[in-house]
C-alpha positions in Angstrom: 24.6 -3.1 5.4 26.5 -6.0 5.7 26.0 -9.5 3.8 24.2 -11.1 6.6 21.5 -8.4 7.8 20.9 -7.9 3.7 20.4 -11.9 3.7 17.8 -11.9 6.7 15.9 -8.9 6.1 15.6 -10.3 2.2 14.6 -13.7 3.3 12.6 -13.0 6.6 8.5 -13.8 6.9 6.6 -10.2 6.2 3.9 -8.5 5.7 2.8 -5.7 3.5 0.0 -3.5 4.3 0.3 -0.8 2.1 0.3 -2.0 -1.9 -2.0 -0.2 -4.9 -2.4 -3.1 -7.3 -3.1 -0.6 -9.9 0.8 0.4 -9.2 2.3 -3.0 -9.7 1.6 -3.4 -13.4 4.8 -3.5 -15.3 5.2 -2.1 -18.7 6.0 -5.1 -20.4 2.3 -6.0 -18.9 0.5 -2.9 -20.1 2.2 -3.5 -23.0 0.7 -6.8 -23.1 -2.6 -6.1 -22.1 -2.8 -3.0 -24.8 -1.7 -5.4 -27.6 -4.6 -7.8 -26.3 -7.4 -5.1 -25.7 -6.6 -3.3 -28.7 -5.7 -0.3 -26.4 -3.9 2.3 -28.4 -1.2 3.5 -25.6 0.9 7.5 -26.4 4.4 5.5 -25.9 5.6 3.8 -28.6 7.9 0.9 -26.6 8.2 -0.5 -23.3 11.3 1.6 -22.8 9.9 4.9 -23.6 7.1 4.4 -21.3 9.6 3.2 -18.6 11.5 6.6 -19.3 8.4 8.6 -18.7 8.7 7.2 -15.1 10.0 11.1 -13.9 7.4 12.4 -11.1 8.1 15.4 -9.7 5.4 15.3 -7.3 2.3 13.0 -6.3 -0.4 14.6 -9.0 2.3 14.6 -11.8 2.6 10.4 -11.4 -0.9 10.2 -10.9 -1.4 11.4 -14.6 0.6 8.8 -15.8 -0.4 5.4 -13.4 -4.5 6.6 -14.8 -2.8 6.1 -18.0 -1.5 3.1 -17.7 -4.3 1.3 -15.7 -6.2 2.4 -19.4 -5.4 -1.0 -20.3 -7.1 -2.9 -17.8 -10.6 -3.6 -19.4 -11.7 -7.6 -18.4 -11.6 -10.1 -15.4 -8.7 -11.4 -16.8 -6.5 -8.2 -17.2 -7.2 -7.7 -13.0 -6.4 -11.2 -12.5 -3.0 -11.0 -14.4 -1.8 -8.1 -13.1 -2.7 -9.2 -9.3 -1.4 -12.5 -9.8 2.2 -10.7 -11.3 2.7 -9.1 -8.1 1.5 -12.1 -5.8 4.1 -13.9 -7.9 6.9 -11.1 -7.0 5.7 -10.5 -3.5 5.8 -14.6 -2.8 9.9 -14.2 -4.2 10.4 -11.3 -1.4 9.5 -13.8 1.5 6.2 -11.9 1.7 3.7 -14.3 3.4 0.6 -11.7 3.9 -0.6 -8.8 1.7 -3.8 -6.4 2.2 -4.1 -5.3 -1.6 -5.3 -1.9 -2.2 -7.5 -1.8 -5.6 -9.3 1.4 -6.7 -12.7 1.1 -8.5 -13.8 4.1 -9.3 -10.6 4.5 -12.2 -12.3 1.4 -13.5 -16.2 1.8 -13.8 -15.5 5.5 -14.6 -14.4 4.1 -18.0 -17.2 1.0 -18.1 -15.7 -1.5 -16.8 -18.5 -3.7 -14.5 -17.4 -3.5 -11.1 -17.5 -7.4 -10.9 -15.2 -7.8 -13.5 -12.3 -5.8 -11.2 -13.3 -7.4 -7.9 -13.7 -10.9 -9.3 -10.2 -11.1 -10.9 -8.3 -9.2 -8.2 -9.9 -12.1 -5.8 -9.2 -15.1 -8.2 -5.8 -14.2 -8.2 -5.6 -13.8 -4.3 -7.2 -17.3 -3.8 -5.1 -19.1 -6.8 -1.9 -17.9 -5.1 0.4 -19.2 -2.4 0.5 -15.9 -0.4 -2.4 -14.7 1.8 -4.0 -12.1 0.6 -7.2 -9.6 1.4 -8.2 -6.8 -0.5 -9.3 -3.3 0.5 -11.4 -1.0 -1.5 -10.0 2.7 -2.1 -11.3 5.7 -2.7 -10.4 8.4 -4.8 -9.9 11.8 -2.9 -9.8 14.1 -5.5 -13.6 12.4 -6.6 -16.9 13.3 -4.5 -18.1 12.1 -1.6 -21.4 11.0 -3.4 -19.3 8.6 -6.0 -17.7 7.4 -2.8 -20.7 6.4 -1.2 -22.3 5.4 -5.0 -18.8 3.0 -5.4 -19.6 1.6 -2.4 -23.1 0.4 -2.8 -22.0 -0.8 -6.1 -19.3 -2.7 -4.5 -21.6 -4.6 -1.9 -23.0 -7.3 -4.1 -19.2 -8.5 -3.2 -18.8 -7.5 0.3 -17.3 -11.3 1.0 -14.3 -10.5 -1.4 -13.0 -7.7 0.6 -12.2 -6.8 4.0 -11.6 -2.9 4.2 -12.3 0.8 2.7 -9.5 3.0 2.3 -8.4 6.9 0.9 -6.0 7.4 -1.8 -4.9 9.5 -4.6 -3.9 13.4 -4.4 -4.0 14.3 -0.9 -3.5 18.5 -0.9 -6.7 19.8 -1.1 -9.0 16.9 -0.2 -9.0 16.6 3.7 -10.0 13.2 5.2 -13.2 14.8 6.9 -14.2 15.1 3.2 -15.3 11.7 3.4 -17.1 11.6 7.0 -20.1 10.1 5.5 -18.8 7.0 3.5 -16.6 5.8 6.2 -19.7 6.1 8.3 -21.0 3.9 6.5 -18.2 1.5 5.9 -17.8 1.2 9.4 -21.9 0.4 10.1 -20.9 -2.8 7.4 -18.2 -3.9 9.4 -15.4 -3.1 7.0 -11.5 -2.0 8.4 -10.9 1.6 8.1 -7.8 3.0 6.8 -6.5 6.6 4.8 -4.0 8.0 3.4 -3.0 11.3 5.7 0.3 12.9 6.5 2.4 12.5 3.5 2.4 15.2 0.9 -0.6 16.7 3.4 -0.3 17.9 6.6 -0.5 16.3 10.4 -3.8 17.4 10.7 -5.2 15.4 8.3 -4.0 12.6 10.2 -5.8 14.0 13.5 -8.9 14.3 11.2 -8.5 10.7 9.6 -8.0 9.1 13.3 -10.6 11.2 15.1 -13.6 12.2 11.9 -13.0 8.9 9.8 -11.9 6.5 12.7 -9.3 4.7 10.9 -7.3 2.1 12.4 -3.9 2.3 10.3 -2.7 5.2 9.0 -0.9 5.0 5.2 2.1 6.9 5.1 1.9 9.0 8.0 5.3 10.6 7.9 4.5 14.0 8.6 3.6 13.3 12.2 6.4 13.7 13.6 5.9 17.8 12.8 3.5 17.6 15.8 4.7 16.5 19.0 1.4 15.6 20.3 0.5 13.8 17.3 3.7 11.3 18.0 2.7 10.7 20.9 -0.6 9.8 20.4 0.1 7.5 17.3 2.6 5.3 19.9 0.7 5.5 22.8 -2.3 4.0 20.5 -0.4 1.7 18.9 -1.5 3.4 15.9 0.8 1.7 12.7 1.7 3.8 10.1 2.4 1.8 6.2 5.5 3.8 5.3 7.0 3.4 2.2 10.4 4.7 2.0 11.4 4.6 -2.2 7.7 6.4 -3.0 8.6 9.1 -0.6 12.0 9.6 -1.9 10.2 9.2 -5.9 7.6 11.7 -4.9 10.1 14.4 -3.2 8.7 13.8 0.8 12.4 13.1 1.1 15.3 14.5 -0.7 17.3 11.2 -0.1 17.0 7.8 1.6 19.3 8.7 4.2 17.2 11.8 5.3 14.5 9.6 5.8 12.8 9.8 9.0 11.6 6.2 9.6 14.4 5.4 12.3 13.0 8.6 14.1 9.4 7.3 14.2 10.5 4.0 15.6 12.5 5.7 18.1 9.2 7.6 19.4 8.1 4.2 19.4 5.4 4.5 16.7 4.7 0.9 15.2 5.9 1.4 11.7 5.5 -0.7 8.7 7.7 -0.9 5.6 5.9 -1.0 2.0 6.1 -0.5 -1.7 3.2 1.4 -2.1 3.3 1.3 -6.4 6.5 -0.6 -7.1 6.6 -0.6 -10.8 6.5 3.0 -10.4 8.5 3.7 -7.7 11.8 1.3 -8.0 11.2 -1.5 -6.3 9.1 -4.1 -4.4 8.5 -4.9 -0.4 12.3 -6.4 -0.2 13.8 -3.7 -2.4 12.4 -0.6 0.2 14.1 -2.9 3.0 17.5 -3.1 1.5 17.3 0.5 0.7 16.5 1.4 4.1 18.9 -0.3 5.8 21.7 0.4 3.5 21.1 4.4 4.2 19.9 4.7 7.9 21.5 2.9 10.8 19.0 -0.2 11.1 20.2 -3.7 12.5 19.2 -6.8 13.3 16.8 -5.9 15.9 15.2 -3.0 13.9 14.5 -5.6 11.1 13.0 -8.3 13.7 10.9 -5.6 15.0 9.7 -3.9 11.5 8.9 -7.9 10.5 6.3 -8.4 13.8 4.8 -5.1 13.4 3.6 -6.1 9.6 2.0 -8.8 11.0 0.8 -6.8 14.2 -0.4 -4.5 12.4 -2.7 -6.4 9.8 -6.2 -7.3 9.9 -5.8 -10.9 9.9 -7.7 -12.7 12.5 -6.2 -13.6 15.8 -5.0 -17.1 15.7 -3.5 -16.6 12.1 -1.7 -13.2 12.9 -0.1 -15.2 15.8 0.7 -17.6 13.9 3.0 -15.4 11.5 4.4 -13.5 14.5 5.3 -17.1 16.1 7.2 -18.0 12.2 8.7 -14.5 12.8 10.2 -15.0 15.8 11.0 -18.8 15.2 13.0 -17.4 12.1 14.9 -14.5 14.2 15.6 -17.1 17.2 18.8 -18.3 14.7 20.4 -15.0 15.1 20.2 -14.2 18.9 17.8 -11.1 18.3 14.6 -12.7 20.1 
């Protein structure tokens, strides 16, 4: 990649759809937060639980992100965390962010359900970036403490904007969860789930056509199913991709076998993400420049991966307009408009 495409792409107005906040805390925060909680953590320094970082597949970093998110016990700890990333996602030109939070790893070990939601939103509306937050739920749990984290989460239905499926995805089909997304959508609340990353493309068909999602995350499978494809781009369906988690987690062997050049060729609007950057090597810029320094992206691929993170968000009309307008105002000084 040469020195001008790494400047735009670095500096260019985006979005980022597809973030666990749970996944952004640093070691040197959970360090931190231990020391403040009292939280006695199995590593004994920053830099041995840095080199425990070594997944070799989804469940396997799983184990260790439920360990770390041990530490997060008050208001406060969810506000510093969430602000932390705001803070790094602001630096990456990031001017929109749909947060993904996960309840259920907190109130399973007490924490008050307010006490997540309320600092995850604090930070959101002390900070510079927009920023919405959508609930997740935990795959490998029951449907029943879906639908029971729901009802405990409506008391602050005005502090987020969407439910969403995460966590180990062999094994725990979308249609699992017809019922709770059922009800999601009755209240109103965006749809989206996990599907076709470490599972297979039927779980997408399932999560588009049981759940009736309108973004799938990840999504990279699809193009094993031809019919799939062309569904997802004749729907403008967008997929969150996130390039260094699916090389961390073995979807990939190596960046430059990726396949997110093929999914944009099929015309499929596709989104780039970090997914859980303090895991996985790197915030929303750092999965740009890795992308583009191992696949053959230009100019026009990065002006076109910039509007669909706007396209694709749930921001209201006139704002996501407005973003897509700064997009294009931005890319006008380079002759790609």
């Amino acid at each position: 990649m040469n020195t001008q495409i790494r400047h735009i792409v670095q500096n260019m107005p985006k979005a980022e759809l597809h973030i666990h906040i749970e996944g952004s805390l640093e070691p040197e925060l959970i360090f931190a937060l231990a020391q403040r909680n009292g939280v006695q953590l199995a590593y004994p320094s920053v830099e041995a639980l840095r080199a425990a970082y070594a997944f070799k597949d989804l469940q396997s970093f799983l184990d260790i992100y439920y360990a770390g998110a041990s530490v997060l016990l008050k208001e406060q700890d969810f506000y510093d965390m969430t602000a932390a990333y705001l803070a790094r996602a602001k630096a990456d030109h990031v001017r929109h962010a749909e947060i993904f939070f996960d309840p259920q790893t907190h109130t399973s070990r007490g924490v008050p359900m307010g006490d997540v939601i309320n600092g995850i939103h604090r930070a959101c509306a002390d900070s510079d970036v927009s920023a919405t937050l959508i609930l997740c739920f935990l795959r490998h749990l029951s449907e029943d403490d879906a639908l029971a984290t729901l009802e405990a989460a409506l008391p602050y239905r005005d502090k987020f904007i969407g439910v969403g499926l995460d966590s180990s995805e062999v094994g725990h089909p979308p249609e699992k969860f017809t019922r709770v997304f059922a009800r999601a959508r009755e209240l109103g609340l965006h749809l989206v789930a996990h599907a076709g990353e470490e599972g297979p493309p039927a779980y997408i068909w399932s999560a588009l056509d049981v759940l009736h999602v309108e973004r799938i995350d990840h999504g990279v499978r699809c193009l094993e199913d031809a019919e799939l494809t062309r569904r997802l781009a004749a729907e403008k369906m967008a997929l969150t991709v996130c390039p260094l988690s699916n090389i961390k987690l073995r979807v990939f062997d190596d960046m430059g076998q990726h396949n997110l050049l093929s999914l944009l060729d099929a015309g499929i609007v596709v989104t780039i993400n970090s997914d859980d950057p303090a895991y996985f090597g790197g915030y929303l810029n750092e999965n740009y420049l890795a992308t583009f320094d191992s696949l053959p992206l230009g100019l026009q691929h990065a002006h076109e991966l910039a509007k669909n993170s706007f396209a694709a968000s749930f921001l209201p009309a006139e704002q996501k307009q407005k973003f897509l307008d700064e997009v294009d105002a931005y890319f006008s000084a380079f002759d790609v408009v």
